[in-house]
C-alpha positions in Angstrom: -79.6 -24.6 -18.4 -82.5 -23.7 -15.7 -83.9 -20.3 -14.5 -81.3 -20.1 -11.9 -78.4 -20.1 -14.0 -77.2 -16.6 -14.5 -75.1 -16.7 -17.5 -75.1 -17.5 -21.2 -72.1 -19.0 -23.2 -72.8 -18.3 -26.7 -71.1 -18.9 -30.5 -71.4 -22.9 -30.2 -67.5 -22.5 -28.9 -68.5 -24.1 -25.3 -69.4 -27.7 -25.9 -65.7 -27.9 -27.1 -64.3 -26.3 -24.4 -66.3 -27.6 -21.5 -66.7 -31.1 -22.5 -64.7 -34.2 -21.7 -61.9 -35.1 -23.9 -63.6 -37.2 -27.1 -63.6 -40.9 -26.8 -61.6 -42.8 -28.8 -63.7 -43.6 -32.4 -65.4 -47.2 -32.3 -64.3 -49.9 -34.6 -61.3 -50.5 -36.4 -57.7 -52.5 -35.3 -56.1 -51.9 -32.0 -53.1 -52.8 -31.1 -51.5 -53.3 -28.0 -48.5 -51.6 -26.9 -45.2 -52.6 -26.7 -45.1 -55.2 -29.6 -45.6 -53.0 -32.8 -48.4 -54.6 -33.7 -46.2 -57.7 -34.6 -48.4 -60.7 -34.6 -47.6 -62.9 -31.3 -47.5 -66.8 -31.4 -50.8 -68.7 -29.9 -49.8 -69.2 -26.5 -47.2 -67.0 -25.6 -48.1 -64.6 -23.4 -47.8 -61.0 -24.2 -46.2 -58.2 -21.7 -45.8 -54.3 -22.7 -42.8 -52.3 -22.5 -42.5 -50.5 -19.5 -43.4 -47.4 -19.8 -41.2 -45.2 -17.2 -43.3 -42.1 -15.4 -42.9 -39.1 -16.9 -40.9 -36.8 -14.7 -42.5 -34.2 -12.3 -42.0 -30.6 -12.6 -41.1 -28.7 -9.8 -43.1 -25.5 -8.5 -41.1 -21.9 -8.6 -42.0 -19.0 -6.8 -41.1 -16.0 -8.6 -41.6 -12.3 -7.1 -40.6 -8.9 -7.3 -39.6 -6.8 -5.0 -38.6 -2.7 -5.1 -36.1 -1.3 -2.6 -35.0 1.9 -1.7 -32.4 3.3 0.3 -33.1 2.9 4.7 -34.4 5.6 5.8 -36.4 7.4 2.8 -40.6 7.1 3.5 -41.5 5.8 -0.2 -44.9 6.0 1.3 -45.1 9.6 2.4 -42.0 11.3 0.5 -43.3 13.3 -2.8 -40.1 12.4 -4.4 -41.2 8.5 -5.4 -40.5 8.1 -8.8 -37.1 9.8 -8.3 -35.3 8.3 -5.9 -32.9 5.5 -7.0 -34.0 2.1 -5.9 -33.4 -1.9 -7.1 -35.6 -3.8 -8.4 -35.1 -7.2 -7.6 -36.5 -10.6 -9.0 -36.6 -13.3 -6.8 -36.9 -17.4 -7.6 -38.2 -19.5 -4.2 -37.1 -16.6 -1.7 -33.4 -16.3 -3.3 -32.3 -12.8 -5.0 -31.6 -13.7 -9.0 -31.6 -10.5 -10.3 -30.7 -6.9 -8.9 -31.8 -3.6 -11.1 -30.1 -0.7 -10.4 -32.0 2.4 -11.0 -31.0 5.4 -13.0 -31.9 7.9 -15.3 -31.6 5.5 -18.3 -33.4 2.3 -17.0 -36.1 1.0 -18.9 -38.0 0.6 -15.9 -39.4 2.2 -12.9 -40.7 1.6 -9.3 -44.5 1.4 -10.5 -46.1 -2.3 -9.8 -48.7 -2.1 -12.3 -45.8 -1.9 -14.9 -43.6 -5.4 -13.8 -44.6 -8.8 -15.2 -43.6 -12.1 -14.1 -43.8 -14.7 -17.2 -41.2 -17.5 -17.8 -38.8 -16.8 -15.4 -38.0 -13.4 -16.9 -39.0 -9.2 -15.5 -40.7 -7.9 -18.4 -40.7 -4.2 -17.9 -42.5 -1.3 -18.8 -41.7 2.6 -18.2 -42.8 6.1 -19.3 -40.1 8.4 -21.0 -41.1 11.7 -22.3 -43.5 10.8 -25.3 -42.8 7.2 -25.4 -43.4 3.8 -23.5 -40.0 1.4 -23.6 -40.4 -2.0 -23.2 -37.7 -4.4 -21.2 -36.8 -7.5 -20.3 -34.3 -8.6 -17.0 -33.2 -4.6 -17.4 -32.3 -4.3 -21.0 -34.6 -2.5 -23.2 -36.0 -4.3 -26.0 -37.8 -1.8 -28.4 -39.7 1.5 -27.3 -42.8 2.6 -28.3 -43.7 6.1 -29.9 -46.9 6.9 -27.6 -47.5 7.1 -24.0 -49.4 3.5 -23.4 -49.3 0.7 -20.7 -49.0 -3.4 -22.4 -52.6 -5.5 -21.0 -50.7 -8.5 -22.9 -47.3 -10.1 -23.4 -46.8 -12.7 -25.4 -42.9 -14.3 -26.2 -42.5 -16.4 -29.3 -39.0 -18.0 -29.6 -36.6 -14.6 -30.5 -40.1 -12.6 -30.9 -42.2 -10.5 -28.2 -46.0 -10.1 -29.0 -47.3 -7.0 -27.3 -50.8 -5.5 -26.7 -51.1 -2.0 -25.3 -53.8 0.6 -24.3 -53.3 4.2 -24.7 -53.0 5.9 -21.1 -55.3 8.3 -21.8 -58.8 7.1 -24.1 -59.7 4.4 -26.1 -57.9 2.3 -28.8 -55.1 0.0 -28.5 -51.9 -1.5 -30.5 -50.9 -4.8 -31.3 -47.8 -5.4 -32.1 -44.1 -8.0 -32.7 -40.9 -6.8 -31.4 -42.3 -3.3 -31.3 -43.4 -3.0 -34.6 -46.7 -2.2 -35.3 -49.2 -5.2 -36.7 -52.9 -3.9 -36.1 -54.7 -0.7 -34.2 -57.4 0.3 -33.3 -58.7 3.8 -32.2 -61.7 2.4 -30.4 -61.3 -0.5 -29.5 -61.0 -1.8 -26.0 -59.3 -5.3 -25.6 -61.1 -7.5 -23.1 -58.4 -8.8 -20.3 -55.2 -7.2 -18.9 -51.9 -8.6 -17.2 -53.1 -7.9 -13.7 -56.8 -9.8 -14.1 -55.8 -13.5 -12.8 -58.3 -15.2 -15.4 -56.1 -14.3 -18.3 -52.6 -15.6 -16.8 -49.7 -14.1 -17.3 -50.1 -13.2 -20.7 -52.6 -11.1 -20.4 -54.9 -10.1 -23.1 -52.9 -12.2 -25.4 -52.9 -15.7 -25.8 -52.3 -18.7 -27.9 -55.8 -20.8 -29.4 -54.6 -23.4 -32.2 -51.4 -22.1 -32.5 -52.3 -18.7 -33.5 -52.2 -15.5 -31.2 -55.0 -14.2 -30.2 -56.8 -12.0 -28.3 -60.5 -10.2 -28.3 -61.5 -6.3 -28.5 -64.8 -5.0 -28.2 -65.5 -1.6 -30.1 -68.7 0.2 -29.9 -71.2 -2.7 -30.6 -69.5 -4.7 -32.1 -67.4 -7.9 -30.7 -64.3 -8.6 -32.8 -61.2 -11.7 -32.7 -58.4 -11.2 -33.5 -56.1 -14.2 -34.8 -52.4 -14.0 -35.9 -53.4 -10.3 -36.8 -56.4 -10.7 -39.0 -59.3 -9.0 -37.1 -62.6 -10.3 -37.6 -66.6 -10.0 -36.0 -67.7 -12.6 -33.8 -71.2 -13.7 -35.2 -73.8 -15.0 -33.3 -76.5 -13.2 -30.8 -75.3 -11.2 -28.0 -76.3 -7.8 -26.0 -73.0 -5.8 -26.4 -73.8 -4.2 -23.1 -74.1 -7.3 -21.3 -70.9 -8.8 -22.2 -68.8 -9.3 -19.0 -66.3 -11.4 -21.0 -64.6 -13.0 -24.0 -62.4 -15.0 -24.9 -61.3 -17.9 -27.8 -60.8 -21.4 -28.0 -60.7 -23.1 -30.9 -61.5 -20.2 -32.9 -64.6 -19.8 -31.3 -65.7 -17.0 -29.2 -66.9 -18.2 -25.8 -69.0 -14.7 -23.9 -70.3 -15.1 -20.7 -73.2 -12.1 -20.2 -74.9 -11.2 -17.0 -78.3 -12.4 -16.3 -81.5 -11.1 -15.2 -83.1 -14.8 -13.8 -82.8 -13.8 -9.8 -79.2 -12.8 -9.7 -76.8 -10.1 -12.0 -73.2 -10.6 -12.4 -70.9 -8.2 -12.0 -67.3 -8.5 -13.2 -67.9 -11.8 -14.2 -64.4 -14.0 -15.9 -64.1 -17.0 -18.1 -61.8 -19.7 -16.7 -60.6 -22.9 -18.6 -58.9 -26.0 -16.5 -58.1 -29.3 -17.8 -61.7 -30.3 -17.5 -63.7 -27.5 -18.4 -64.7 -24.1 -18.2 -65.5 -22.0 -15.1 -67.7 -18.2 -14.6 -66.7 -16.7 -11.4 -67.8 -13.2 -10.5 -69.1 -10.8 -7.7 -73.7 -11.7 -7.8 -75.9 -9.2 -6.9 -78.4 -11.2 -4.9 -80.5 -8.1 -4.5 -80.1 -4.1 -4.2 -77.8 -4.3 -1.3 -76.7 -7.9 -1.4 -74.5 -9.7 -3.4 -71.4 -12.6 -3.2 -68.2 -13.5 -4.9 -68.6 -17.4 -5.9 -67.8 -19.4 -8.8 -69.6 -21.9 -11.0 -68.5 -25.1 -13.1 -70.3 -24.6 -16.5 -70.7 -28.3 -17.0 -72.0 -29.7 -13.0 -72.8 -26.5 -11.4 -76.6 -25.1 -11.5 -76.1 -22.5 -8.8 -72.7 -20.8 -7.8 -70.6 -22.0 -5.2 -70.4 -19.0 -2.9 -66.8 -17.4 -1.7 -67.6 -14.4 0.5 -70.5 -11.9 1.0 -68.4 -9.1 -0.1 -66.9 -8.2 -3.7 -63.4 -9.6 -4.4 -60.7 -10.7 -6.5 -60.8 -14.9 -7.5 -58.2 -17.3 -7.7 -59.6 -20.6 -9.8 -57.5 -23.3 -9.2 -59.0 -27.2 -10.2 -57.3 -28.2 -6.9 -58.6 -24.8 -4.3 -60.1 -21.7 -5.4 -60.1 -18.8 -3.1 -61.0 -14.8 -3.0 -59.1 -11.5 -1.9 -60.8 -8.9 -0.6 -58.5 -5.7 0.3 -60.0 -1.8 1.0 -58.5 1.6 1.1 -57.9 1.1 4.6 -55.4 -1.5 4.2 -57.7 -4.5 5.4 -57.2 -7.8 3.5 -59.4 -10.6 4.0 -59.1 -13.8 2.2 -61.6 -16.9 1.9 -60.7 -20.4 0.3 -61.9 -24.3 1.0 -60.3 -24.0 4.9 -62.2 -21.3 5.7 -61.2 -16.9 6.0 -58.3 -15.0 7.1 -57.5 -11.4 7.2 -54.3 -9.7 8.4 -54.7 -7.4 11.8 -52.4 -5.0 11.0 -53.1 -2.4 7.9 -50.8 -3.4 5.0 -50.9 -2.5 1.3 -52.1 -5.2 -1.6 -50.9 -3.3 -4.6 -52.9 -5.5 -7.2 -54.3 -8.8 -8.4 -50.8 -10.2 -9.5 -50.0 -9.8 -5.8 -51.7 -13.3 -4.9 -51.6 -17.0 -6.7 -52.8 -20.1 -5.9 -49.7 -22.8 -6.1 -50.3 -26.4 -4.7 -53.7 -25.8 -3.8 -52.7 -22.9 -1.1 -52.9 -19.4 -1.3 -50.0 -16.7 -2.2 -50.1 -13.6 -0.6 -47.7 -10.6 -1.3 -48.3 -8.3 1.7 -46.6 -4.9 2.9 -47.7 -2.9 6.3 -48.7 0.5 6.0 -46.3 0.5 9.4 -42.8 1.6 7.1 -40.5 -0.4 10.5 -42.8 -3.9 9.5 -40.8 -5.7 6.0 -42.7 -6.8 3.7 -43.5 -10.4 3.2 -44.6 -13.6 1.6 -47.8 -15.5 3.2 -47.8 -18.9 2.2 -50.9 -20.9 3.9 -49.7 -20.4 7.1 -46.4 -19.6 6.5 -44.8 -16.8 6.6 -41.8 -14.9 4.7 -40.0 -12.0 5.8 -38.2 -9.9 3.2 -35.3 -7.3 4.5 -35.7 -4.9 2.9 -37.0 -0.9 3.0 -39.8 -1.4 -0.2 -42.8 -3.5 -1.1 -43.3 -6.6 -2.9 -44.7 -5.5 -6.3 -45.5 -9.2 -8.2 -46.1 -12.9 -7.4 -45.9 -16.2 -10.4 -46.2 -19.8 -9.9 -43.9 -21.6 -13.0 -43.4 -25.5 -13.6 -39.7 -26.2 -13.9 -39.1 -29.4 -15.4 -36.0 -31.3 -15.0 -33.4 -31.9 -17.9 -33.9 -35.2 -19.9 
């Protein structure tokens, strides 16, 4: 890599993971489809088996949505967190699931604590001294500490969990709530709101195995169907923006000092490759959001001249921007937009990228305004006295 490249991939794990799939070995009998390899009498021509296209999935829009009863002020009333509401999952703008509120629900209006993954509301909620754990409004286990999950993991009949205390280092790792590994000072890298790490979060799958990586103190450590071990190789701990596996390997990307720093840099993998995308400091006071291809890129593609959230997609990448103030700006391959009027973007997993176009989740500080769905340039309304808490993209393929 030149001067101008601002980040280093280290642990040998990147060749694998950013270079084209392997070529086919040399040498040796090939034979051609459709005939079994059956010899074919001289002459007579030889034609494959059709081979019909495989079938295309379809793209579902999942969100969430919380509403309360017309006429309370969630935004200004003290009483949020008391007041009954629904919580409501929706697939493609239709209402699949309504959650009644009460005392004993296993969930509450927070956004940071709803999760979109496979077509199912994962859950998370406070009571007294523990955390409880649900899925589509039925509790699956509860936790004996107050904690928040960073990944989610399902498994055929098992969950795979990965939580944070609220309060402190150290973190938990565990299957169906029962406890597998833990660590008092260990911090995980990746949460369920940071778009890099999908909807898993922290957790994912590399080889088969679950996985996810933790740093603690100086030391970076993997962690693979539950065995923890170091990562070896050279590194500054300090200068670690991010880390994740594939293949068993662990693939860092550090910040630079060659012209520009990175700041909240993230590790993407696509089809093709690997991607860094980040927020550069360009100089004291000047910095960009832009993204780099590991393998073609030898300078980052700039987003936006401001610090914001990315969206890698192979087919459109784009940035949100959003400020206390309730201004959210947006910038993709068409160009920026930004709303007018104030409105609240609760998080990260409020925005996607599906077909190449940007998701936005969007509600107006102005409590008579519904909250809606921006979809490119489309826009839709939901009815509703609340806020849109979660946005996921999922592939539905059709039967066989």
């Amino acid at each position: 890599m030149g001067n101008k490249t601002v980040l280093f991939l280290l642990l040998g794990g990147i060749l694998a993971a950013c270079s084209p799939l392997d070529e086919p070995p040399s040498g040796g009998e090939h034979r051609r489809p459709g005939n079994g390899g059956a010899s074919t009498a001289p002459g007579t021509p030889e034609y494959p088996s059709p081979t019909p296209p495989a079938p295309k999935p379809d793209t579902v829009l999942y969100c969430t949505a919380v509403r309360f009863p017309d006429g309370y002020d969630w935004q200004r009333d003290s009483a949020y967190g008391s007041v009954p509401f629904d919580l409501i999952l929706y697939r493609d703008g239709t209402p699949v699931l309504t959650l009644a509120w009460d005392g004993e629900a296993c969930f509450g209006p927070d956004p940071d604590r709803h999760h979109l993954l496979g077509g199912h509301l994962y859950t998370e909620c406070l009571s007294g001294a523990q955390t409880r754990v649900g899925r589509d409004g039925e509790e699956l286990f509860r936790i004996g500490g107050r904690e928040f999950l960073v990944g989610l993991l399902p498994d055929g009949a098992d969950l795979y969990t990965l939580s944070r205390k609220t309060t402190g280092t150290g973190f938990s790792y565990r299957r169906n709530g029962t406890l597998l590994l833990e660590s008092d000072n260990g911090i995980p890298f990746g949460d369920l709101s940071d778009p890099s790490y999908g909807p898993t979060g922290a957790l994912c799958r590399d080889g088969g195995a679950v996985a996810f990586c933790y740093r603690d103190g100086t030391q970076l450590c993997r962690v693979r169907d539950g065995a923890a071990a170091p990562l070896e190789g050279s590194y500054i701990p300090g200068n670690v923006l991010d880390c994740k596996l594939h293949d068993g390997d662990g693939l860092l990307l550090q910040s630079s000092d060659f012209g520009l720093l990175m700041h909240r840099g993230r590790l993407w993998f696509h089809p093709d490759g690997c991607v860094a995308a980040g927020f550069f400091l360009s100089g004291r006071t000047r910095g960009f959001s832009a993204w780099m291809d590991i393998d073609r890129d030898t300078f980052p593609r700039q987003l936006c001249r401001e610090e914001a959230t990315i969206y890698f997609s192979p087919e459109a990448t784009y940035a949100v921007a959003a400020d206390a103030a309730g201004k959210v700006r947006w910038y993709g391959p068409d160009g920026a937009g930004g709303e007018e009027l104030p409105v609240r973007f609760f998080s990260p997993k409020c925005a996607t990228v599906s077909g190449g176009r940007l998701v936005l989740a969007l509600t107006p500080l102005d409590a008579s305004q519904p909250p809606y769905l921006l979809r490119g340039t489309q826009q839709t309304e939901f009815n509703l006295n609340g806020y849109i808490s979660a946005v996921a993209v999922e592939l539905s393929y059709p039967a066989s």
